[in-house]
C-alpha positions as CSV (number, residue, x, y, z in Angstrom):
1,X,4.3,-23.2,45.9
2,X,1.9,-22.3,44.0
3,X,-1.6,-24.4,43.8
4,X,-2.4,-27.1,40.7
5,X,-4.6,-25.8,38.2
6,X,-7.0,-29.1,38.9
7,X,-7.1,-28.5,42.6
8,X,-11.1,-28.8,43.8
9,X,-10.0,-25.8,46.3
10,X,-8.5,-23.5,43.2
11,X,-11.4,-21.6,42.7
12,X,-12.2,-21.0,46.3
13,X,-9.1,-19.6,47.1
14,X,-9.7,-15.8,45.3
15,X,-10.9,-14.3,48.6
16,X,-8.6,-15.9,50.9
17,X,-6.6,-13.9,52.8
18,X,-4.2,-17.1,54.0
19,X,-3.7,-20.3,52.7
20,X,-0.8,-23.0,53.2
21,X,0.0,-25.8,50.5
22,X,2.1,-28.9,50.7
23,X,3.1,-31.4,48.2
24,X,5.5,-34.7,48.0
25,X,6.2,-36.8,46.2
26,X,5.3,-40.6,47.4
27,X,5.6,-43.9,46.4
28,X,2.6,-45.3,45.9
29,X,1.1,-47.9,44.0
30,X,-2.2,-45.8,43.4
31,X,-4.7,-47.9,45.0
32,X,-4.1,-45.6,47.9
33,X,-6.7,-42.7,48.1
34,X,-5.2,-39.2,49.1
35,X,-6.7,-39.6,52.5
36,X,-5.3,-43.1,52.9
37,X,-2.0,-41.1,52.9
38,X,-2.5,-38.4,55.3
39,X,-3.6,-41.2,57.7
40,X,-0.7,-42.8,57.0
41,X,1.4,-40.0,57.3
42,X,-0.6,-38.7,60.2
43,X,-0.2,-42.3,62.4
44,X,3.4,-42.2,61.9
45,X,3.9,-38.7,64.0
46,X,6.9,-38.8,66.0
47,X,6.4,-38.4,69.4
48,X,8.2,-34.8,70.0
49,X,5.3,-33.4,68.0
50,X,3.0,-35.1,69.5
51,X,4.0,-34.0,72.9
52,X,4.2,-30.5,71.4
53,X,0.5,-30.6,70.1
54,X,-0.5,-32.2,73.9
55,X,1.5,-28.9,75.4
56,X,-0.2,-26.6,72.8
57,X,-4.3,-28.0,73.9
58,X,-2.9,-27.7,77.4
59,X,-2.1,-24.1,77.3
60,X,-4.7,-23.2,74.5
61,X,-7.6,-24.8,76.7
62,X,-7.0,-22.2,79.5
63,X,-7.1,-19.5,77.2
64,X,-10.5,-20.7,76.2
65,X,-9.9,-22.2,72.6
66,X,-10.2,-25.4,71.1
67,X,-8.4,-29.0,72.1
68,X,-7.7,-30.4,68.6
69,X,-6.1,-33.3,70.0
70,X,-3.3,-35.2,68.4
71,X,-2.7,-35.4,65.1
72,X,-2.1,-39.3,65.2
73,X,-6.0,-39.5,66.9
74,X,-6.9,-41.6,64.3
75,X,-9.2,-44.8,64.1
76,X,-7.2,-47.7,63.5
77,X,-10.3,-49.5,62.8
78,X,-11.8,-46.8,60.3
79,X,-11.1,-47.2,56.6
80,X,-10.7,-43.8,54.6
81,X,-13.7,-44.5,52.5
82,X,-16.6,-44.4,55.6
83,X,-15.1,-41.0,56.5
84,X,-17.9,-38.1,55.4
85,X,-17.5,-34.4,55.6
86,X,-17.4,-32.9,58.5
87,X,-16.1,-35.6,60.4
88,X,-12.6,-35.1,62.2
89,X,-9.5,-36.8,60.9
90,X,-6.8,-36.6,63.6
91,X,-6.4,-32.8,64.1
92,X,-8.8,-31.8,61.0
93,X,-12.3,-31.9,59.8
94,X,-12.7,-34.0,56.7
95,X,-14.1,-31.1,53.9
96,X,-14.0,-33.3,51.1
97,X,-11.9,-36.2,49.5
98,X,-11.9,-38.1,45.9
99,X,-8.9,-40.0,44.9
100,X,-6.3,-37.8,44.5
101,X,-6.8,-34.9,46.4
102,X,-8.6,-34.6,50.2
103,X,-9.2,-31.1,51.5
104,X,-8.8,-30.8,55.2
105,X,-9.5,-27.7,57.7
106,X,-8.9,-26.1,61.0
């Protein structure tokens, strides 16, 4: 899949030597921000992953790299909109978000 011409990230993506995309289609009444639907998305993991991801930090941590934790470890008493850059969003670190498009990293 190739990435939309009005992605923020287009034009940062020359030099990369890997990058991963994913896009679906949702229903959504468009009062949701794109980060409002990753949380949503990201609270709803079902639980086989998350016991995956708690195997994966267990066996990564003696190795000596980093616990991301869960990717359901998310506020349930944050909104989207007091989230800055650089915070963590479940598994991620918040790089930027507007509306329609939030740009996470790990």
């Amino acid at each position: 899949m190739s990435i939309p011409r009005q992605s923020r990230i287009r034009d940062q993506l020359d030099n990369a030597y890997f990058y991963d995309t994913f896009c679906q289609e949702i229903a959504s009444d468009h009062s949701e921000t794109a980060l409002d639907v990753f949380i949503r998305m990201a609270r709803r993991t079902p639980p086989w992953i998350a016991r995956l991801m708690r195997w994966r930090n267990h066996i990564v941590a003696k190795l000596g790299l980093k616990n991301l934790g869960g990717l359901e470890d998310i506020s349930v008493n944050k909104a989207s909109s007091d989230y800055r850059a650089g915070e963590r969003v479940g598994i991620f670190t918040l790089v930027e978000q507007t509306h329609d498009e939030v740009l996470l990293e790990d």
